[in-house]
LUMSERO-665525 format. One record per residue: residue in three letters; x, y, z of N, C-alpha, C in turn. Coordinates in pm, whole numbers, plus 50000, padded with zeros to 5 digits. Example, Ala and Ser with C-alpha at 12.3 -4.5 7.8 and 13.67 -1.06 7.14 Angstrom:
BEGIN
ALA513194943150780512304955050780513204967050780
SER512854977550708513674989450714512905000350787
//
This chain:
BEGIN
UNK514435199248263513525187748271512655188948396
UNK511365184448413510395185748439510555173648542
UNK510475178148694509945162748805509085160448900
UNK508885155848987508375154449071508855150349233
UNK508105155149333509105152949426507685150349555
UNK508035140849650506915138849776506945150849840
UNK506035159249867506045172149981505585171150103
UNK504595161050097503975158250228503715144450244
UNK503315141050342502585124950381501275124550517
UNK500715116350464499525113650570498945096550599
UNK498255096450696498025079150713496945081850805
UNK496025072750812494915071050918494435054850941
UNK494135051751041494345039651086492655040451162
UNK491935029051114490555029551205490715025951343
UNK489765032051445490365031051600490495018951619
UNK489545008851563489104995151622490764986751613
UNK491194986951766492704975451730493034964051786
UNK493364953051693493124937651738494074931951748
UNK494724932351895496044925751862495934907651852
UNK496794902851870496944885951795496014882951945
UNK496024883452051494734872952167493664879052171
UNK493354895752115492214899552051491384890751910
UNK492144890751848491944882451739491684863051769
UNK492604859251836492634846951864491494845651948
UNK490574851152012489754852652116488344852052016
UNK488334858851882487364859251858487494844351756
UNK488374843051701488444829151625487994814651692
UNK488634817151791488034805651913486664806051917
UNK486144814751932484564815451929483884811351822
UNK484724808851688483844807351574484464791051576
UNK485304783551633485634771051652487184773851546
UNK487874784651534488704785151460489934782051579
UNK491314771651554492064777051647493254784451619
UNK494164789751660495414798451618495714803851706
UNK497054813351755497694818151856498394824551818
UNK498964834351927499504842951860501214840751866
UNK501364826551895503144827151872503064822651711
UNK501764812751675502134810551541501844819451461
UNK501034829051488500964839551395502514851451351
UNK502754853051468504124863251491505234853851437
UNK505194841451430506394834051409506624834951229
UNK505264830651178504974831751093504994843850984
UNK504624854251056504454866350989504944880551024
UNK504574879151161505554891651245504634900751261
UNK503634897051261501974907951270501964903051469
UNK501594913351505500914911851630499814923951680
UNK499354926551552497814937051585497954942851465
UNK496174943151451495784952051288494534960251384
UNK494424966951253493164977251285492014971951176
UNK490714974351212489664971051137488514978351164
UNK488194983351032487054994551023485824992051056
UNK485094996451120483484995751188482734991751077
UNK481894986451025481014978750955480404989750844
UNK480365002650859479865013150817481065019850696
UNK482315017350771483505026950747483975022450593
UNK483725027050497484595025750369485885032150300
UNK486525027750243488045029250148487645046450173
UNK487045049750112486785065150039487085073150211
UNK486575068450272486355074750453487945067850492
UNK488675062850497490115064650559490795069050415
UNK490415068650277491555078450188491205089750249
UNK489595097450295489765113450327490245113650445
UNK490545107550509491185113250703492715111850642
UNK493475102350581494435101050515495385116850444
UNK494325116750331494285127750221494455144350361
UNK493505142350460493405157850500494715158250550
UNK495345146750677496565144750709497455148950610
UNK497525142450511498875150150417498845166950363
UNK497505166250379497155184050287497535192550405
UNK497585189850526497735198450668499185200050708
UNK499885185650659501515185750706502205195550569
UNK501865195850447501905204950348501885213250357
UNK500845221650410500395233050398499345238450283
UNK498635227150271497805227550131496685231150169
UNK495645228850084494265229350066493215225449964
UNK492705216149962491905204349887492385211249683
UNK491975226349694492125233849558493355232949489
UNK494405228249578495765228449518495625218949476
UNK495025205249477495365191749370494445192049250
UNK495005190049117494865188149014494965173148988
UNK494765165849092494975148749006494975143149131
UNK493965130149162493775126749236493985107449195
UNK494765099949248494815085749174494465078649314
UNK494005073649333493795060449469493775044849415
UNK495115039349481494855028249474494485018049609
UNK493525010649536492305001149638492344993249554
UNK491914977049615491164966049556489664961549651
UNK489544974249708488464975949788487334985149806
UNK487144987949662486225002949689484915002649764
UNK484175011449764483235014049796482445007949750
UNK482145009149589480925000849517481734996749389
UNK481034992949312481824988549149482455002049088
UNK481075006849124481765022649047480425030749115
UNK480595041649106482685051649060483245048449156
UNK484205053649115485945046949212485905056849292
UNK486455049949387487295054249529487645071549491
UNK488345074349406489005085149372487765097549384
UNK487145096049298486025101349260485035108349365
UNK484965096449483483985094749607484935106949636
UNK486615103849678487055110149775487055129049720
UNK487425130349609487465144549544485685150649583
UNK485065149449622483875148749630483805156149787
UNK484035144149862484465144950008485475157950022
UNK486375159149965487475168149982486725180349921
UNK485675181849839485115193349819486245200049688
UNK486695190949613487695195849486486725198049417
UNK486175206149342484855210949215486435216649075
UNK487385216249115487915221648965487785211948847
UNK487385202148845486935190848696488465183348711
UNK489315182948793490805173648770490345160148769
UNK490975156348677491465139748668491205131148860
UNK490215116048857490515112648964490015098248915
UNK490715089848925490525075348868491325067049037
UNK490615053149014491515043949142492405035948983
UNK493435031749122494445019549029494115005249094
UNK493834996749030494024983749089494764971249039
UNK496074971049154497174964549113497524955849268
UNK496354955649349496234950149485497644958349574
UNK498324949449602499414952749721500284960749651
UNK500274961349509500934969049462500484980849428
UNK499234979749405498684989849423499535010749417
UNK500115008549508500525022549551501705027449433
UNK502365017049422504155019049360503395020949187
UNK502385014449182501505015049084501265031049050
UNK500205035749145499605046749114500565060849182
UNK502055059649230503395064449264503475068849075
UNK503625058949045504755061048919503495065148782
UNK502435060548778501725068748719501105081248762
UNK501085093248866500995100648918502745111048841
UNK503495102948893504755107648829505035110248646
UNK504655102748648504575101148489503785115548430
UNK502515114048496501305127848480501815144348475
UNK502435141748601503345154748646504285161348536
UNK504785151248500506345152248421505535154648269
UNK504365149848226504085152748097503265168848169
UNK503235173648230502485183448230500705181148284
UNK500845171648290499165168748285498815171148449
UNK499585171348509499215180448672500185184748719
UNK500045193248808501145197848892501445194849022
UNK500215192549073500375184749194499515173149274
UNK499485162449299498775150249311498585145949444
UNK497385139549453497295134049609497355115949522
UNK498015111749548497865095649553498045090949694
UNK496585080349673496545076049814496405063049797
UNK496705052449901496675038049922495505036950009
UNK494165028649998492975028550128492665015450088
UNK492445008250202491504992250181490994991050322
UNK489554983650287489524979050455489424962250397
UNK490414957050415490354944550345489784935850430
UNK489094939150556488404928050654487304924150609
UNK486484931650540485474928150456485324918350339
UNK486784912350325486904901450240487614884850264
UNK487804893350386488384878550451487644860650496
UNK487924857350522487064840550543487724841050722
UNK486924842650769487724841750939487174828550958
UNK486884816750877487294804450910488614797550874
UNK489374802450784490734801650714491854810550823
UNK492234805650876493444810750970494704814550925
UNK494724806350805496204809350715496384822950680
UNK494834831050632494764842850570493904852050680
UNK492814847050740492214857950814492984866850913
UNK494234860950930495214865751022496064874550984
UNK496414881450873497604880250785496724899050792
UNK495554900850731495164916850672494314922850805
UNK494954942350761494174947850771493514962050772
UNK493114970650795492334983050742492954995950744
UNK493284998650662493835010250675494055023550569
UNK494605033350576495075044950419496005052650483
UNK496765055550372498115060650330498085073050241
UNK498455082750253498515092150113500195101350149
UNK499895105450010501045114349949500555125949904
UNK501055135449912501195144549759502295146949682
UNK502275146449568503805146749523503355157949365
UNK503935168649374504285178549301505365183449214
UNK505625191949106506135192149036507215199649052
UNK508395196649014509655199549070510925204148987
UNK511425209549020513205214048929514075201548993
UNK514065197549083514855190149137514415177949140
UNK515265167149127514185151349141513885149249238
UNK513005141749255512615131349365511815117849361
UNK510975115649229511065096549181511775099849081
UNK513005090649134513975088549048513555077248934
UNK513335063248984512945057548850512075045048923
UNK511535041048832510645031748880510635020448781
UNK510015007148829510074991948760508824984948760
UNK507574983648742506724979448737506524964548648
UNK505804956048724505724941648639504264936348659
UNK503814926648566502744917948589503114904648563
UNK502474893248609502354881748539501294873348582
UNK499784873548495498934868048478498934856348523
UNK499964845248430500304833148459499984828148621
UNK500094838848733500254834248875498754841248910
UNK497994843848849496424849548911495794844149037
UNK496394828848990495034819749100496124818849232
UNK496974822549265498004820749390497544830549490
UNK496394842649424496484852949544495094857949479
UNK493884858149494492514862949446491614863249535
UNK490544871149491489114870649576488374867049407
UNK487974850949427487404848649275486074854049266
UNK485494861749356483904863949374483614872149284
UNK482154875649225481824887649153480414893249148
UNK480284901549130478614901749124477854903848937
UNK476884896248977476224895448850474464890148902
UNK473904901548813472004899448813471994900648969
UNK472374909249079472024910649211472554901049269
UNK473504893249252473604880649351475484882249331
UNK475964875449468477104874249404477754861449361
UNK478384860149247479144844149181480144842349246
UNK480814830249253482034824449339481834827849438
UNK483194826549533483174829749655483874842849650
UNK483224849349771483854869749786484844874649863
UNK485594859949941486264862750010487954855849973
UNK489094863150041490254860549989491034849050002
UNK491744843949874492074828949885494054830249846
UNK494334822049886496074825349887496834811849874
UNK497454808549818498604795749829500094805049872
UNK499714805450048500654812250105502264806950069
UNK502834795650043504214793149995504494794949854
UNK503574796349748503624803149598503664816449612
UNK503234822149693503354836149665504004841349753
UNK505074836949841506244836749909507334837049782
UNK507444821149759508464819049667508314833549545
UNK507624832049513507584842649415508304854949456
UNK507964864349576507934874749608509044876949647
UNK510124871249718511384874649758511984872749621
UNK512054867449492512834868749390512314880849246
UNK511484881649287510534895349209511024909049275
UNK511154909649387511584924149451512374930549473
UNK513614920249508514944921549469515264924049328
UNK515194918349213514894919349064513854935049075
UNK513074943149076512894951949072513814968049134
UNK514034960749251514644970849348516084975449222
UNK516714964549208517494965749116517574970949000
UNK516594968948899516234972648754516144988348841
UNK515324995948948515115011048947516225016948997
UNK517475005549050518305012849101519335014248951
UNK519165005448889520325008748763519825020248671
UNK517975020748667518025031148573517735042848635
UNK518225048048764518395059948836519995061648879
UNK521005050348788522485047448844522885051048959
UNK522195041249046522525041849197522425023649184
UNK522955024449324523565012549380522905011449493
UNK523164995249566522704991349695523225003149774
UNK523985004449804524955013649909524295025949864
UNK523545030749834522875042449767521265046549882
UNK521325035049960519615033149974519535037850123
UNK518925045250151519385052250281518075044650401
UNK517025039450312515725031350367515105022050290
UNK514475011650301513515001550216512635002750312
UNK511885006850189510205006150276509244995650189
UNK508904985950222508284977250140507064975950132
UNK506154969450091504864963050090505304955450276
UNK504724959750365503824953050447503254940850517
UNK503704926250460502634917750390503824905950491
UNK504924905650508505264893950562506894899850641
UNK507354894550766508614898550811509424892050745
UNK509044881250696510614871050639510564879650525
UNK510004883850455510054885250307510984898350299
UNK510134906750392511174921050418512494915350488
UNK512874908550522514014906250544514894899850471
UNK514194889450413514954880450324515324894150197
UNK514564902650139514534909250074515714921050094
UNK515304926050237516934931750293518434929750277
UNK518134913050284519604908150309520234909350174
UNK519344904650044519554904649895520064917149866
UNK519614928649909520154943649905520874947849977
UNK521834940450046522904938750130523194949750210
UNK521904951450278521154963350350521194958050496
UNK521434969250625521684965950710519914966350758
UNK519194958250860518254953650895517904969750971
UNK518574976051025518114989251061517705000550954
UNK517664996850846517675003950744516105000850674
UNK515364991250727514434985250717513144990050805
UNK512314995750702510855001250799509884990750803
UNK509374992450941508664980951014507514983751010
UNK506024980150942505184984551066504114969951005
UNK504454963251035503824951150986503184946751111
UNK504264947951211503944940051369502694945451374
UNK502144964451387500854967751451500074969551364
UNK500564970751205499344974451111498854962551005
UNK499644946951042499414938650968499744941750800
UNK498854935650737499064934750582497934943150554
UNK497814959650494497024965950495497314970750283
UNK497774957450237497524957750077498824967750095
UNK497194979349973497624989749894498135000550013
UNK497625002550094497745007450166499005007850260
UNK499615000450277500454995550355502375004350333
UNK502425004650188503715013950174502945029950171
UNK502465035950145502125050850231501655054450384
UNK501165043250452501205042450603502935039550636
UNK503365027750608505005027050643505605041050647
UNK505255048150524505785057950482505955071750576
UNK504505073050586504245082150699504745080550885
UNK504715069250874504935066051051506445068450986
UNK507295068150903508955065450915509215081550923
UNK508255090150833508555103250825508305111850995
UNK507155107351008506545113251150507375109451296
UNK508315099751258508615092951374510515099251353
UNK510325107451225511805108651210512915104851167
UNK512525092351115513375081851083514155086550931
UNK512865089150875513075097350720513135114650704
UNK514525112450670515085131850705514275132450496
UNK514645148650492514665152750373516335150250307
UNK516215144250179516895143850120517175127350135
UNK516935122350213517065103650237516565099650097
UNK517315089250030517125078449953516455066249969
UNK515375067149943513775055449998514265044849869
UNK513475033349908513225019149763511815020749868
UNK510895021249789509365019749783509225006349697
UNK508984992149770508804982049651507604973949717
UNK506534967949629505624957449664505514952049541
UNK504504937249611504004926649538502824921649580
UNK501944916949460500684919049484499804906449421
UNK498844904649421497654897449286497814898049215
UNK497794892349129497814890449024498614886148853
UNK499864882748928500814886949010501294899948967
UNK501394911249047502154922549032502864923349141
UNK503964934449032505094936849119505594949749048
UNK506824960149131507324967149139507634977449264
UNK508954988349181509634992949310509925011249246
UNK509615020249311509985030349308511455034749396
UNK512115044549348513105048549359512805060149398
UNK513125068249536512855082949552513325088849657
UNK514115106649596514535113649690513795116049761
UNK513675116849915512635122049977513115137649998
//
């Protein structure tokens, strides 16, 4: 049988970095107020990064993408399949993917589409990347996570302007004798759309609604600690492994209680838990292949460690990958 396995990892982070009295400094100026004990208390963010006015998704997936092709030992020609997930591209179309194979100078005609499943984004385009592999349809993949989600924010709304920010994540994951995504759980539910959206759109040159991001931060709390646990689970039974099986949880990004509350449900010791929420904020899609990379680079994640890759997202989505590293 035919698998797939992570070989490399990469992440790039825009220089620009705002920690919480960076941030609080500029909110004050717009008559916004906030601080940074209620922010950290709240969320556990105390600095994001945010891309220069110029800088798009496609420009941190390629600093991302070269990072992983270099720790590999690759070179742009070795990928046959390129998936990026964003809820932030560049333009309507073409996608992110497309831009970046371009950039990377890939000319062999491979497959390169974005996924958009917001914060979930990644575990999204993880398990369809995997899927690809295993039918034969590539052999080896760059999936990458990129958003600069500052470009959608309301920095008069403090609840949310505080919460995101800019960043990309990539992988390559290739085809294997030995496993390494073990199994994966993917969900939607429509029903919860309006709890987490940017309702804006463009139509005839102008744009409709509003373009910036709207949240009923305690609905999509409640939601999210009982969705992830319920996933983590469903990928651990159909890879027959157990809590005691999980050597790391690397999650979506997006809140400290949630990764914790989420911890405790997987009766997981809190050291077992990758952090990087405090300096990289809520960076979406992006956010579990940056985790990913700082846990690998920093050592934390040997070869052969047992990862839970899980997020939750817009719309409402959710799911959790399972994988040998």
């Amino acid at each position: 049988m035919k698998y797939s396995r992570i070989v490399s990892t990469g992440s790039y982070l825009p220089p620009r970095r705002l920690t919480n009295a960076d941030l609080v400094a500029e909110l004050a100026a717009k008559g916004v107020e906030t601080s940074d004990e209620w922010i950290v208390d709240r969320t556990g963010i105390r600095a994001r990064h945010f891309a220069a006015p110029e800088v798009t998704s496609s420009e941190l997936a390629y600093e991302a993408a070269l990072q992983a092709l270099s720790s590999g030992g690759l070179q742009p020609v070795d990928i046959d399949l390129i998936i990026v997930a964003t809820s932030t591209p560049d333009m309507v179309f073409p996608s992110v993917a497309t831009i970046l194979q371009n950039k990377l100078g890939i000319t062999n005609g491979c497959p390169a589409f974005d996924v958009q499943a917001v914060c979930s984004g990644f575990v999204y385009a993880l398990t369809v990347a995997d899927s690809l592999i295993k039918t034969s349809t590539a052999k080896r993949a760059l999936v990458v996570g990129a958003e600069v989600f500052s470009r959608i924010l309301d920095f008069k709304d403090r609840t949310t302007c505080v919460l995101f920010g800019d960043g990309a994540g990539a992988v390559i994951l290739e085809a294997s004798d030995t496993p390494g995504i073990l199994a994966s759980d993917l969900h939607a539910d429509g029903r919860h759309k309006d709890i987490l959206c940017v309702p804006g759109t463009v139509s005839g040159g102008l744009v409709l609604g509003d373009p910036t991001l709207k949240m009923d931060g305690p609905a999509v709390f409640k939601l999210a600690v009982g969705v992830l646990e319920s996933a983590a689970r469903a990928a651990l039974t159909k890879a027959g492994k157990t809590d005691a099986d999980i050597d790391w949880l690397i999650p979506h990004q997006a809140n400290i209680r949630i990764m914790q509350s989420t911890t405790k449900k997987l009766k997981m010791s809190m050291e077992k838990l990758i952090v990087t929420v405090d300096q990289h904020g809520n960076t979406s899609a992006a956010s579990i292949p940056l985790a990913l990379d700082f846990a690998v680079r920093s050592g934390k994640v040997k070869r052969g460690d047992m990862l839970m890759l899980e997020g939750v997202g817009g719309g409402f989505t959710w799911g959790a990958v399972l994988v040998q590293y």
